[in-house]
Legacy VTK file of the C-alpha trace (Angstrom):
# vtk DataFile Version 3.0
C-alpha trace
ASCII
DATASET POLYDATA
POINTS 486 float
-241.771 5.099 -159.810
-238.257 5.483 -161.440
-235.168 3.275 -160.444
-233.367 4.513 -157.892
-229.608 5.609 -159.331
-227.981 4.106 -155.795
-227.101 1.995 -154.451
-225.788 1.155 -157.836
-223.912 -1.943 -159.524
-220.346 -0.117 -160.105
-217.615 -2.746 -159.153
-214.628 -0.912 -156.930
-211.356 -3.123 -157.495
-209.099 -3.285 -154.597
-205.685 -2.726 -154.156
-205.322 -6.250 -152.667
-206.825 -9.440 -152.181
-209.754 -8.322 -149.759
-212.830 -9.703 -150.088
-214.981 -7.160 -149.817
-218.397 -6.131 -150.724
-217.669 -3.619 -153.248
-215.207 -6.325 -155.384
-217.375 -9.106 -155.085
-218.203 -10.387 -159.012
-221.774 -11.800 -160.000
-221.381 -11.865 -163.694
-218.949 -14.545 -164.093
-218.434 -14.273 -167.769
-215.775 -16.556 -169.028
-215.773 -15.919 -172.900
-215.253 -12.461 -171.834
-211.876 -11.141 -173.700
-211.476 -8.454 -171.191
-210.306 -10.727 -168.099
-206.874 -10.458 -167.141
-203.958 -12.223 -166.561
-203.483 -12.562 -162.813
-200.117 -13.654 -160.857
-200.970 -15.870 -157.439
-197.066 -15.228 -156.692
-196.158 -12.534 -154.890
-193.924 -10.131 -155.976
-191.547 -8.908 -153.229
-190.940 -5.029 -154.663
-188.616 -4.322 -151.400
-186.520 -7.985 -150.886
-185.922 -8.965 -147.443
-188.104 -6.535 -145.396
-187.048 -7.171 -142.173
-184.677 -5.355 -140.119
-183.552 -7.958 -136.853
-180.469 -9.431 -137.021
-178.149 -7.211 -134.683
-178.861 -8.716 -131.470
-178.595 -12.320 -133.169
-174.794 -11.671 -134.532
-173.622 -10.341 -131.164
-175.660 -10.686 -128.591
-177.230 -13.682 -126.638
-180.898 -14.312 -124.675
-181.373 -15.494 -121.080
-184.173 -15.455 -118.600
-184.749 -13.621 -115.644
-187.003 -13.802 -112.566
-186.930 -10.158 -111.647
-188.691 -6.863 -113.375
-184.963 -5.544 -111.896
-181.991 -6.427 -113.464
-178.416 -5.252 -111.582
-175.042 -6.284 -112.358
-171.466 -4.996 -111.215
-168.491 -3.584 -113.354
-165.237 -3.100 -112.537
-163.778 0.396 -111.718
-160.213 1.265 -111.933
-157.421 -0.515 -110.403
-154.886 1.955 -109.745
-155.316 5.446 -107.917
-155.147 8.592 -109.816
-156.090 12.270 -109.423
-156.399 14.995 -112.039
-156.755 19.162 -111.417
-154.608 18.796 -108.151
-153.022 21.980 -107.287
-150.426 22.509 -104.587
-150.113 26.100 -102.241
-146.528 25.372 -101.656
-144.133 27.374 -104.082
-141.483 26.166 -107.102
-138.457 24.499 -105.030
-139.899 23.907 -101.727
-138.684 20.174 -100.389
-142.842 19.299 -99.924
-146.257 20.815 -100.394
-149.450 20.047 -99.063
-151.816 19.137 -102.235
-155.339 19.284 -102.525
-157.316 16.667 -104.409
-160.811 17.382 -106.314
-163.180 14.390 -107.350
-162.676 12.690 -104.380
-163.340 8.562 -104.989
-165.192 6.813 -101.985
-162.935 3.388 -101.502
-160.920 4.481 -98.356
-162.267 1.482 -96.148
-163.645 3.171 -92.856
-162.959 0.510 -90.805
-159.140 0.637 -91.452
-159.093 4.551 -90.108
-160.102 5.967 -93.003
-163.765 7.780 -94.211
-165.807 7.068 -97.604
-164.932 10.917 -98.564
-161.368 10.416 -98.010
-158.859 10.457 -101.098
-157.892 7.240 -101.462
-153.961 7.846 -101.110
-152.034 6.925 -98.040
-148.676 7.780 -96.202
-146.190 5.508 -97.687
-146.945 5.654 -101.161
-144.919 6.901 -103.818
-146.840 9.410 -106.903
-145.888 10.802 -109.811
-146.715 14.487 -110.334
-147.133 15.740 -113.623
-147.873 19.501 -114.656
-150.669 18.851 -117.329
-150.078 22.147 -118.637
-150.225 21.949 -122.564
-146.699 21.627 -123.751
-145.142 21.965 -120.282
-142.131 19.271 -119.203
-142.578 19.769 -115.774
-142.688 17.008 -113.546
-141.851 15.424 -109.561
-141.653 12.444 -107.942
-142.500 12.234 -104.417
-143.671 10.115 -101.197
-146.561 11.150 -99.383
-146.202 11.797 -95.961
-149.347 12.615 -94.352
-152.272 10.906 -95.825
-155.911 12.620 -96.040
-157.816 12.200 -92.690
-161.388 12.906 -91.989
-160.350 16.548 -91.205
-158.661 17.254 -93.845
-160.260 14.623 -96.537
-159.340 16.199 -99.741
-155.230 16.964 -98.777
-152.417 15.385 -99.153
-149.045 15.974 -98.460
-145.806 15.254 -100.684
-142.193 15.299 -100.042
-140.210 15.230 -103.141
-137.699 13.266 -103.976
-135.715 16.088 -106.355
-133.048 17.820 -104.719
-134.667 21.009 -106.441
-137.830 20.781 -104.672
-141.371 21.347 -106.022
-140.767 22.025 -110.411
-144.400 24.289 -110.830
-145.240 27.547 -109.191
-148.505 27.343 -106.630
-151.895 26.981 -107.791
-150.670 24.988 -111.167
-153.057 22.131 -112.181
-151.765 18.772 -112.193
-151.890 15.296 -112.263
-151.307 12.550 -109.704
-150.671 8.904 -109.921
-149.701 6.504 -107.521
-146.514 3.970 -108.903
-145.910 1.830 -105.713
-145.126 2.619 -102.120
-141.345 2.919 -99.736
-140.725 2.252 -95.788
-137.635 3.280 -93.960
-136.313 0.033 -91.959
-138.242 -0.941 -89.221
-141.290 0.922 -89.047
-145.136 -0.222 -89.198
-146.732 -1.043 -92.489
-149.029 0.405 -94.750
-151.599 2.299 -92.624
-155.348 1.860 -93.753
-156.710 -0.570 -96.863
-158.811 0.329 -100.626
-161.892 -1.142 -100.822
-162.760 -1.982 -104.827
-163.840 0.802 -106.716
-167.345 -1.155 -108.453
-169.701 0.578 -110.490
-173.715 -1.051 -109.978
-175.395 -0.639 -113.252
-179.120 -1.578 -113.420
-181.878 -1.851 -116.229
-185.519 -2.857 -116.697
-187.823 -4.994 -118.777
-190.430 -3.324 -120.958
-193.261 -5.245 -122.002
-193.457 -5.563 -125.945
-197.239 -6.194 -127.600
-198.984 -6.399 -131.029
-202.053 -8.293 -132.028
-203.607 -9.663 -135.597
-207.982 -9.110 -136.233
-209.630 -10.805 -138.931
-213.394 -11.562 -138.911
-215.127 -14.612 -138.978
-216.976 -14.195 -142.026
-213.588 -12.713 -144.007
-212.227 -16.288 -143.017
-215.018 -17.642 -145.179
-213.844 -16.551 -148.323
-210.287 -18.050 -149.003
-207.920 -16.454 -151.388
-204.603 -18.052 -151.787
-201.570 -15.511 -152.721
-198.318 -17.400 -153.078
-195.467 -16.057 -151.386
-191.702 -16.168 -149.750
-191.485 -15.105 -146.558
-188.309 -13.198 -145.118
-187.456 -16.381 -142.248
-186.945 -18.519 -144.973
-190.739 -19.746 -145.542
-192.619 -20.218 -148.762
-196.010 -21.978 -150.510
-199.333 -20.144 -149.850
-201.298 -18.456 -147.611
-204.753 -16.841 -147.338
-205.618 -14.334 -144.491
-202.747 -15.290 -142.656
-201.025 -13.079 -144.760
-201.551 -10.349 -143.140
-200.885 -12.311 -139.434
-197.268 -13.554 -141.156
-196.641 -9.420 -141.616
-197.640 -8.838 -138.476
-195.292 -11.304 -136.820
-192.263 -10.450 -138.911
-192.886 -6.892 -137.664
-193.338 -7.454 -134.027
-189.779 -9.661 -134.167
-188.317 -6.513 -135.493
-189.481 -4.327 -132.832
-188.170 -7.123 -130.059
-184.924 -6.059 -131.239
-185.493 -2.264 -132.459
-186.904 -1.677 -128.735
-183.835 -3.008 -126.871
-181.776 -0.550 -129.654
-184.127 2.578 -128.860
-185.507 2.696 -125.401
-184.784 5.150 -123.305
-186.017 5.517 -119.624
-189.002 8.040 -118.720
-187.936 11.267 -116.956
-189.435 11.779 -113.652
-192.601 14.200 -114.354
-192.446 13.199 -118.014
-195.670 12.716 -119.822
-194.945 8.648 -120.763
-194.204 7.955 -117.272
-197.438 9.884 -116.525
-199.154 7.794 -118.391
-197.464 4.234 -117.634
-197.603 4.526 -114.450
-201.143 5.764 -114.080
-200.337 8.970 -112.038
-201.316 12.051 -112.268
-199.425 14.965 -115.160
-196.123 15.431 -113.696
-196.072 12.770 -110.872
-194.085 10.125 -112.598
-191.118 8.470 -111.089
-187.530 8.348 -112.777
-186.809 4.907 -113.628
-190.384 3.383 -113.139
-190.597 2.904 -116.946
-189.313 3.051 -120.610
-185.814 1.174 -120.064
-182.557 1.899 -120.980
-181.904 1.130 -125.147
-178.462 0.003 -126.508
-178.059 3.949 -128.209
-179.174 5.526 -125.124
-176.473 3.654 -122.686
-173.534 4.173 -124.985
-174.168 8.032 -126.082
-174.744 8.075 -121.540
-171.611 6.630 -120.905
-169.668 5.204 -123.849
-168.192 7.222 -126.526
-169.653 9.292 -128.970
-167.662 10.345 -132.497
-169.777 13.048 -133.862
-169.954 15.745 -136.186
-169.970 12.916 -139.260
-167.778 9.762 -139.845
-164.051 9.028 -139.464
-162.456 9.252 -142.815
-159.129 8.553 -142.135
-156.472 6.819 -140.500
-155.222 10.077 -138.271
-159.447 10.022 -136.898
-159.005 6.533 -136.302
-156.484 6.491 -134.652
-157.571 9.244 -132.112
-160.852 6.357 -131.390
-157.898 3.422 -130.966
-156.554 6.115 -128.693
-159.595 6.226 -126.982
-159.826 2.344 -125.991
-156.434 2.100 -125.444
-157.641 3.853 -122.541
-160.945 1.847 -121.832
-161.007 -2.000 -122.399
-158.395 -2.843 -125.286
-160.185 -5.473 -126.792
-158.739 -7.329 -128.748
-161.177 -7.626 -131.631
-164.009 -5.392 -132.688
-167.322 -4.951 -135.217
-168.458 -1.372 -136.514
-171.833 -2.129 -137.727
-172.308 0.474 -140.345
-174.482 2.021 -142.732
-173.998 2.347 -146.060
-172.332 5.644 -146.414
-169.936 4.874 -143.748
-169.285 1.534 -145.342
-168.228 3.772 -148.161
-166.100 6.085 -146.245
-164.010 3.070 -144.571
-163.458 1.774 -148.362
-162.291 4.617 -149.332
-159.739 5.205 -146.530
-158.359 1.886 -146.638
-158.476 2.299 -150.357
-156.031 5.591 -150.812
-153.685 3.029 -148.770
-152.308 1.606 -151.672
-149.561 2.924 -153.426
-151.021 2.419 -156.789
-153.959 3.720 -155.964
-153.352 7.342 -156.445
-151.970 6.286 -160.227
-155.143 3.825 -161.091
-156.726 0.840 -159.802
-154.877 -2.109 -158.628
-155.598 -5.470 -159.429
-153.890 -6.990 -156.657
-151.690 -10.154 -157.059
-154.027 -11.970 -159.453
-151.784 -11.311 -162.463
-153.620 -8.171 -163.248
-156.167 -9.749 -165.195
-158.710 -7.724 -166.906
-161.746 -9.162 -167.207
-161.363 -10.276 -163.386
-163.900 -8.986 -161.048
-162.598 -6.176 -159.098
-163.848 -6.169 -155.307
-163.679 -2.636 -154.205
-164.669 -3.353 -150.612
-163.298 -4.037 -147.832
-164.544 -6.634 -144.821
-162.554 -4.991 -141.993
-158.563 -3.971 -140.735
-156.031 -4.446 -138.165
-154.214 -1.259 -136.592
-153.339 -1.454 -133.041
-156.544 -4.120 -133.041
-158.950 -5.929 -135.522
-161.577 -4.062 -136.903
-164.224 -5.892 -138.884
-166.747 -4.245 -140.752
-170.748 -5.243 -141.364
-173.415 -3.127 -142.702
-176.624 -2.587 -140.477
-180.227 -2.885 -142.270
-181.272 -0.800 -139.778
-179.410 1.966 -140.386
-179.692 1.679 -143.609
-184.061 1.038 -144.354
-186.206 4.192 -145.021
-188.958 2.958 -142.726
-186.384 3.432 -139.814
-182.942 5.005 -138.842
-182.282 5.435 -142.773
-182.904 8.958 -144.024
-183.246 10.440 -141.252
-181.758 13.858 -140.421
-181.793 14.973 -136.611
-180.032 12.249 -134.670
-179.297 9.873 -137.775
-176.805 7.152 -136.521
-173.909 6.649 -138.817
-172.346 3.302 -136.997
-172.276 1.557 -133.484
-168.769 -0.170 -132.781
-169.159 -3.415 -130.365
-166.488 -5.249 -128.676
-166.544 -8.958 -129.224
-166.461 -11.777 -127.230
-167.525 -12.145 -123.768
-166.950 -10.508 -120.023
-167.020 -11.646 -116.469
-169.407 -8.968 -113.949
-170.569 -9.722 -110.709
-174.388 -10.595 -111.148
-176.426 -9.182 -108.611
-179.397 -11.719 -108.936
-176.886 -14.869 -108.633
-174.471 -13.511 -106.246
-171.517 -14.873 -108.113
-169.497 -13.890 -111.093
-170.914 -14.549 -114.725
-169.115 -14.391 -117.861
-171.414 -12.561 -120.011
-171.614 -11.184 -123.757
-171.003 -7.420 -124.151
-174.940 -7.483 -125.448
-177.471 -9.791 -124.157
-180.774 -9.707 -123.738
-183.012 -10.999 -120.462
-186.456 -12.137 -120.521
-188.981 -12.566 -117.947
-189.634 -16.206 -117.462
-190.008 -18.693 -114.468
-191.113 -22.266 -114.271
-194.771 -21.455 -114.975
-194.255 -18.505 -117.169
-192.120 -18.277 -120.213
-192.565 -14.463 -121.571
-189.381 -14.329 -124.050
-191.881 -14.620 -127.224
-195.676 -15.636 -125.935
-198.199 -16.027 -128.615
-201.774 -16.946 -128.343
-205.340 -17.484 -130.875
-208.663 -15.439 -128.936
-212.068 -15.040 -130.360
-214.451 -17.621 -131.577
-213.365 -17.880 -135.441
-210.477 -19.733 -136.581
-210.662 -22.765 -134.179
-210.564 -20.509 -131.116
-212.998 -20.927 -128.573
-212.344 -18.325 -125.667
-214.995 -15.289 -126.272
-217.938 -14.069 -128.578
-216.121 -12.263 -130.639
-217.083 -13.119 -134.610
-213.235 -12.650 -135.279
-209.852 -14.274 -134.267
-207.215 -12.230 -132.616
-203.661 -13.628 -132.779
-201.541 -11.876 -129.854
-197.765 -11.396 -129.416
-195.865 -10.476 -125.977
-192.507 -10.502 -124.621
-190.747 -8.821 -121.585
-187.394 -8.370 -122.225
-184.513 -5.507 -121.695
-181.208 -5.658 -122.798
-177.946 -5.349 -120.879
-174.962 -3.524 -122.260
-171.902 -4.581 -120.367
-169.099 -2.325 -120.465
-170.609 0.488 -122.347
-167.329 2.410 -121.952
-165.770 -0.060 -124.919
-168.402 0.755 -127.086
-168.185 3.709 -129.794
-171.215 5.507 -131.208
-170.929 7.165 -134.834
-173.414 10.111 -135.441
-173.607 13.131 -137.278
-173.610 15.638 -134.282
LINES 1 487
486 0 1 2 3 4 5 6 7 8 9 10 11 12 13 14 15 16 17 18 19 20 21 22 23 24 25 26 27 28 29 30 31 32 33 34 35 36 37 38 39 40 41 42 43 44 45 46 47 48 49 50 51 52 53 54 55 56 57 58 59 60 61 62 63 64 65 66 67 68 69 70 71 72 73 74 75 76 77 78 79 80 81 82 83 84 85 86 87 88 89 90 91 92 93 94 95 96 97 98 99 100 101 102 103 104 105 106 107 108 109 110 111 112 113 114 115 116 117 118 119 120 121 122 123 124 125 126 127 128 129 130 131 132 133 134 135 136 137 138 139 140 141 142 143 144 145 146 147 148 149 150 151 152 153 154 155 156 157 158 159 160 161 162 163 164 165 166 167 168 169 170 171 172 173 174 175 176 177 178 179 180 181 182 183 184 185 186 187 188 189 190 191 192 193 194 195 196 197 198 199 200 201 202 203 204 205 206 207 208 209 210 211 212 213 214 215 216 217 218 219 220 221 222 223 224 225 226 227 228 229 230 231 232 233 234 235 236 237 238 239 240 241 242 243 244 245 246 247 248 249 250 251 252 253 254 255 256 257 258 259 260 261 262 263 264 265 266 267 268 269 270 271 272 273 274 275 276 277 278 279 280 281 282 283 284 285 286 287 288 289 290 291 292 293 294 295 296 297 298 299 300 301 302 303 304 305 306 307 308 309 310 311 312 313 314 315 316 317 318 319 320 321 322 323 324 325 326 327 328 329 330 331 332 333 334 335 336 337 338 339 340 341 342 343 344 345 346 347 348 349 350 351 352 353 354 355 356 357 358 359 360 361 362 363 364 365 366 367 368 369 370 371 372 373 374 375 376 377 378 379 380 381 382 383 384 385 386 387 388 389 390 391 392 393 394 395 396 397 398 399 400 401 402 403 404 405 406 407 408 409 410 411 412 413 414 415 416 417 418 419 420 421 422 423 424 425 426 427 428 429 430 431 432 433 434 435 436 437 438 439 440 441 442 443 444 445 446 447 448 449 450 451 452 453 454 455 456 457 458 459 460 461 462 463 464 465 466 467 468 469 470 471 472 473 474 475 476 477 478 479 480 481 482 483 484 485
């Protein structure tokens, strides 16, 4: 009988350090001139490889009992109506208005209904045609307020001697400025109840897991390396566990940056909530990312990135109108990091002419920084890039719904927290994590198997696990700007 030609002896190298059956040397021969040169150090091809930071700059972590997480924000403290139209004619001495969008903060117990306008007999408004280009404009008092008749009308006697300035039917807008009683009559009739808005948002439960078999664990091989939190010397098949961990931290941040609730009927919540296709409830899972929140109800530049002042100013425009705070980070990626360079660049006067050295005696051989770290107009503006944005693996490169920039409001505000039933001064961006006295969940991480000094199954392997529970709030989304292409 001849020699069968397999299995044969044919060595298959692999790519890494794996001991496997196919790379495992018998001929040891060390006078052999053929044996290479080998490297136990790492060599780290793409640098820092991690992508969590955000969160850490500008946001904070706290715990939370609840898989519900509610929280009030402030509305609006004065009263004003836009698209109100009047039947009377131009000059008459009053006209009865009618008022769309009506707000519910007329406090019932005071007279009033929760569909009523809130304006009431008394007060003194500002009309203002909102015709493009148009001048037009009255001050009046209102005489008779809405009532639960008549809940969306209103009617105004104007102080001008010429009467009402627009023709019927025009669309304007209403403010009240403050109030006027004739001597001796009976005070403001009816009271405003606070105009809150309840915002709410969910946990999602975050989980990844290591494998390596017991008799892989037998054979050691040491590959010296530098990890990306800071960490260095050697490690064996913990390697691949240190990868593992350094990508679920990512994804406890990149989750509370993507997530986005399931739609009611929607094939995820179909299958997270173990119904049947198309029997999912809204809101019963995903949860509601950083992106998702703002592009809801913040505000959205699209259609590419603000290259100069005139678009800026149209955003500072924009939260003149919101918040106005004070002081403010764009987190960027690289392109747009360019584009702000650039604008503040053509600022100089000598910039159209050459390059500018700046007041360091024009030195040559200086270093010229052609950055810049942020700008004040109207507020501060600083500027950072974003890894995320930028790394191929994730948000960089990508084409439909690439993100160019997300601008956060610094510092800290007070809402009304739902859970404590008392007002809480709060970052703009934190994070809650499920966790009572018995059960921390904010980063849980555990050995299983029967290899690797764990004792809890018969499984010839040990299984490193990672969980969290965590969602992230975003107070006061409506001071937050989102940069995207469309």
């Amino acid at each position: 009988m001849a020699v069968n030609v397999t299995p044969g002896f044919d060595l298959q190298p692999s790519a890494q350090q794996t001991p496997l059956s196919t790379n495992y040397i018998t001929n040891f021969d060390f006078l052999n001139q053929y044996l290479p040169d080998t490297y136990e150090k790492e060599f780290e091809r793409y640098g820092n490889r991690t992508v969590a930071s955000f969160l850490r700059m500008v946001g904070a972590e706290m715990p939370s009992n609840s898989d519900l997480i509610k929280w009030a924000e402030q509305g609006r403290l004065h009263t004003k109506y836009q698209a109100c139209t009047s039947a009377a004619a131009a000059g008459a001495d009053d006209g009865v208005w009618t008022i769309p969008n009506n707000i519910t903060n007329f406090n019932p117990a005071l007279g009033g209904t929760s569909s009523q306008a809130a304006l009431r007999a008394g007060q003194t408004v500002m009309i203002s045609d909102n015709t493009a280009g148009s001048t037009l404009q009255n001050k009046g008092i209102i005489t008779v307020a809405p009532t639960a008749a008549n809940p969306n009308q209103v009617t105004i006697a104007y102080y001008e001697a010429a009467g009402q300035s627009m023709a019927a039917a025009t669309s304007c807008d209403i403010f009240v400025y403050g109030s006027e009683f004739a001597k001796g009559v009976s005070g403001m009739q009816g009271s405003l109840e606070s105009d809150d808005f309840i915002f709410q948002n969910k946990p999602i439960i975050i989980k990844d897991k290591y494998s390596v078999s017991g008799s892989d664990m037998a054979q050691i091989g040491w590959v010296e390396v530098t990890s990306e939190n800071g960490a260095s010397g050697y490690l064996w098949y913990l390697k691949s566990e240190h990868d593992t961990r350094l990508r679920f931290e990512d994804y406890l941040e990149t989750a509370m940056i993507e997530a986005v609730p399931a739609a009611a009927g929607s094939g995820a919540g179909d299958y997270l909530q173990g119904t049947a296709a198309g029997a999912s409830v809204a809101g019963e899972s995903g949860s509601e990312g950083i992106f998702y929140v703002v592009g809801q109800r913040g505000n959205v530049f699209g259609g590419g990135n603000p290259t100069t002042l005139a678009q800026f100013d149209n955003i500072i425009q924009r939260l003149d109108k919101q918040g106005s705070i004070e002081e403010n980070v764009i987190f960027v990626d690289r392109q747009f990091s360019f584009d702000i360079d650039d604008m503040l660049a053509v600022q100089n006067s000598y910039g159209a002419g050459g390059t500018s050295y700046g007041l360091f005696d024009n030195d040559k051989d200086m270093a010229l920084n052609l950055g810049f770290t942020g700008f004040r107009r109207g507020y501060d503006f600083y500027k950072s890039d974003w890894k995320y944005l930028n790394d191929p693996t994730m948000r960089g490169g990508l084409n439909a719904g690439k993100v160019n920039g997300l601008l956060v409001p610094a510092g800290s505000t007070t809402v009304y927290d739902q859970i404590l039933g008392k007002n809480a001064k709060r970052p703009f961006l934190h994070v809650r994590y499920r966790a009572s006295e018995t059960e921390d969940r904010r980063y849980k991480s555990w050995i299983t198997g029967s290899a690797g000094g764990a004792r809890t199954s018969d499984l010839d392997a040990m299984e490193v696990n990672f969980l969290s529970e965590r969602a992230v709030c975003t107070l006061g989304a409506n001071n937050f700007f989102l940069f995207q292409d469309s």
